[in-house]
C-alpha positions as CSV (number, residue, x, y, z in Angstrom):
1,X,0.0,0.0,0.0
2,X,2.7,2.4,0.5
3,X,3.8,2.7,-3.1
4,X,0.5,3.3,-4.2
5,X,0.4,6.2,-1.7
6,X,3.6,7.4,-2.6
7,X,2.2,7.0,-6.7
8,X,-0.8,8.9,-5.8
9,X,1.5,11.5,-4.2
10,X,3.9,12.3,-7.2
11,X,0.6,11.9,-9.4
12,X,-1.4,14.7,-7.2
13,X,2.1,17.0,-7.0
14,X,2.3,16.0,-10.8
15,X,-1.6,17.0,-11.3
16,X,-1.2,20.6,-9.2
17,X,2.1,21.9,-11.3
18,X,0.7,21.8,-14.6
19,X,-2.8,23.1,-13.3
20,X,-0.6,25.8,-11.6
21,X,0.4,26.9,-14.9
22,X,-3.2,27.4,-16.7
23,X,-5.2,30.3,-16.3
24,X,-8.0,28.3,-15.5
25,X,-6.7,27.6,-12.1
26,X,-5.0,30.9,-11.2
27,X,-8.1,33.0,-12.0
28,X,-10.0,32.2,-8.9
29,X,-8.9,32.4,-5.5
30,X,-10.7,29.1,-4.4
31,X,-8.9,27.4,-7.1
32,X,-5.9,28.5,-6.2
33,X,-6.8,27.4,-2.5
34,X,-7.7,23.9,-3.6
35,X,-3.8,23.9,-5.6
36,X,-2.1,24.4,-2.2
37,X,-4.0,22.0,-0.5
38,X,-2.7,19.8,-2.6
39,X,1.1,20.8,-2.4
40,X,0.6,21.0,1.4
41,X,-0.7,17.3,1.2
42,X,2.1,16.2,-1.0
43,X,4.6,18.4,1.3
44,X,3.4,16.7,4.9
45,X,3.8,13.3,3.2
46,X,7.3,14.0,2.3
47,X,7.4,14.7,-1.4
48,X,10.6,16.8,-1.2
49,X,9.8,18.2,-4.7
50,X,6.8,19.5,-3.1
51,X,8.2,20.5,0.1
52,X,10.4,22.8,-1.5
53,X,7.8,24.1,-4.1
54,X,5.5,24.7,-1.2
55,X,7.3,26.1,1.1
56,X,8.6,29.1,-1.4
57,X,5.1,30.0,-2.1
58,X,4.4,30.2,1.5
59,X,7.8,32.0,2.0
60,X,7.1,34.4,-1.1
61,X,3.2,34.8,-1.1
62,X,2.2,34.0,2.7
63,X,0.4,36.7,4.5
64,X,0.9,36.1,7.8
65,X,4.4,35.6,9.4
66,X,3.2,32.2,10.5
67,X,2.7,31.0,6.9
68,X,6.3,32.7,6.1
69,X,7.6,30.5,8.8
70,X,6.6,27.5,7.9
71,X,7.3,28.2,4.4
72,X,11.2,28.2,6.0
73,X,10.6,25.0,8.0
74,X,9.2,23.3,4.4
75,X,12.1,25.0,2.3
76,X,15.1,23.6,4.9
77,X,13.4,20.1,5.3
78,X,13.6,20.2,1.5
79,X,17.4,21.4,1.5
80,X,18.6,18.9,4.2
81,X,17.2,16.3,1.2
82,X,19.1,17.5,-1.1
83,X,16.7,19.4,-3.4
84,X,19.0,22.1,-5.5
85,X,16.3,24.4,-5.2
86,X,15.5,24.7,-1.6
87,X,19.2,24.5,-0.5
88,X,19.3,27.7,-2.7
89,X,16.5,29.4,-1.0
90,X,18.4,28.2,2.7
91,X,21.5,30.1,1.7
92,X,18.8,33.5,0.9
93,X,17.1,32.5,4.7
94,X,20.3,32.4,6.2
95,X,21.7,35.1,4.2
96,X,19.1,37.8,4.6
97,X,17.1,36.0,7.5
98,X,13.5,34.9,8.0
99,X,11.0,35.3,10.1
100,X,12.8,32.6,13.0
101,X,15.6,32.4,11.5
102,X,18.4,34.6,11.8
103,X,20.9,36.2,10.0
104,X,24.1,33.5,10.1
105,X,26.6,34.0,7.1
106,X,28.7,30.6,7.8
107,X,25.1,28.7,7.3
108,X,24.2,30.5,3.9
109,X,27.9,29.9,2.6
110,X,26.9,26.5,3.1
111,X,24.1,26.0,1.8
112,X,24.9,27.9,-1.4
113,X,27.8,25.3,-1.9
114,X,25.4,22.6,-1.7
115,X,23.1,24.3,-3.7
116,X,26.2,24.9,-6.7
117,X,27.4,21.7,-6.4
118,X,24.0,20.4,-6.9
119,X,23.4,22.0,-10.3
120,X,22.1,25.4,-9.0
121,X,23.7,28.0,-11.1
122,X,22.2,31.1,-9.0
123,X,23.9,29.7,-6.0
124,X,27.2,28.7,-7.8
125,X,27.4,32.7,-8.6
126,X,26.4,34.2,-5.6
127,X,29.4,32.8,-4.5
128,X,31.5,33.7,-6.5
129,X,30.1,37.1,-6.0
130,X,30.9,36.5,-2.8
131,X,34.9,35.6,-2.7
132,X,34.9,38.6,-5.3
133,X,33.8,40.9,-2.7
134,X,34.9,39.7,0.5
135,X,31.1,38.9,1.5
136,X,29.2,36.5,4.2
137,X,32.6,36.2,6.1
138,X,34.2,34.7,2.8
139,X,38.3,36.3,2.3
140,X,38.7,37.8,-1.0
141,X,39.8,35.5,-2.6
142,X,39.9,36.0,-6.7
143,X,41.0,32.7,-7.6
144,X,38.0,30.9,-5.9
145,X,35.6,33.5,-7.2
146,X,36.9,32.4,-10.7
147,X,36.3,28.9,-9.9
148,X,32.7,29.4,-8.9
149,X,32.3,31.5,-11.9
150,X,33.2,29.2,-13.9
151,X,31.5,26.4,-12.3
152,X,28.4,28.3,-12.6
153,X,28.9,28.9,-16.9
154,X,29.6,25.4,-17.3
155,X,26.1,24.6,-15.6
156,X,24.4,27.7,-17.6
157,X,25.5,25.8,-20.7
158,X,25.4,22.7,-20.1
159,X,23.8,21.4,-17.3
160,X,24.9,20.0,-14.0
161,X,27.6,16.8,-14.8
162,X,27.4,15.7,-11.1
163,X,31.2,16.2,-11.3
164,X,33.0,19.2,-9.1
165,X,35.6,20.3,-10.2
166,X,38.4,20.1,-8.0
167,X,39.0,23.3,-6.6
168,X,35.3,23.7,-5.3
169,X,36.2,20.2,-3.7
170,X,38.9,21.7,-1.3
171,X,36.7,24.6,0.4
């Protein structure tokens, strides 16, 4: 019974992100209700796709500081499972801090270097933005921001290869 569940899971998260992208759906507030129900329920039974889709609505388009902070709570459970995109969006809570969660530069340095080494080019030049300017507690360090820049074309054009290189390896 549990892979059914877990079929029905991906096929309801499946079912809500393509309805999310038709103006049918957006159009009405109920609709768009009904949608995060859905992503909630898929979220809560550990679909970490969904966790970490949910959780950035929440984040981005809650209301009350509540929803922004479970939002957080959905986007980190999502990032400590290794999705790219959440462990992105930890680096920005720890970077610029949320609701709980504080402002703690060592945290967002590492979670953008999970998040570039995972195939997420945002994170893979934030940091080198970073070493470039001596920011989040990172030395200026032009030779690792060139890595990281590079690191980040090379997944602009084509695509994570699950291989870092060897200099992003050593930090």
């Amino acid at each position: 019974m549990p892979q059914t569940f877990s079929f029905f899971t991906r096929f309801e998260f499946h079912l809500a992100t393509q309805l999310s992208h038709t103006r049918w759906m957006t159009g009405s507030p109920s609709k768009q209700r009904l949608m995060l129900r859905w992503f909630k329920r898929c979220a809560d039974a550990g679909h970490i796709p969904a966790r970490s889709l949910y959780g950035r609505v929440l984040m981005h388009r809650g209301i009350s500081p509540r929803d922004k902070s479970a939002g957080a709570r959905y986007v980190l459970q999502a990032a400590q499972q290794g999705d790219r995109h959440a462990q992105y969006q930890a680096g920005r809570i720890y970077e610029l801090g949320c609701s709980q969660y504080q402002p703690n530069a060592h945290h967002a340095v590492t979670w953008y270097a999970r998040a570039g080494e995972n195939g997420h080019v945002q994170a893979a030049t934030r940091l080198a933005e970073a070493y470039r300017g001596g920011e989040l507690g990172l030395p200026n360090d032009p030779a690792r921001a060139e890595e990281w820049q590079r690191w980040a074309c090379n997944l602009a054009e084509e695509g994570p290869n699950g291989e870092t290189p060897a200099a992003l390896a050593t930090h």
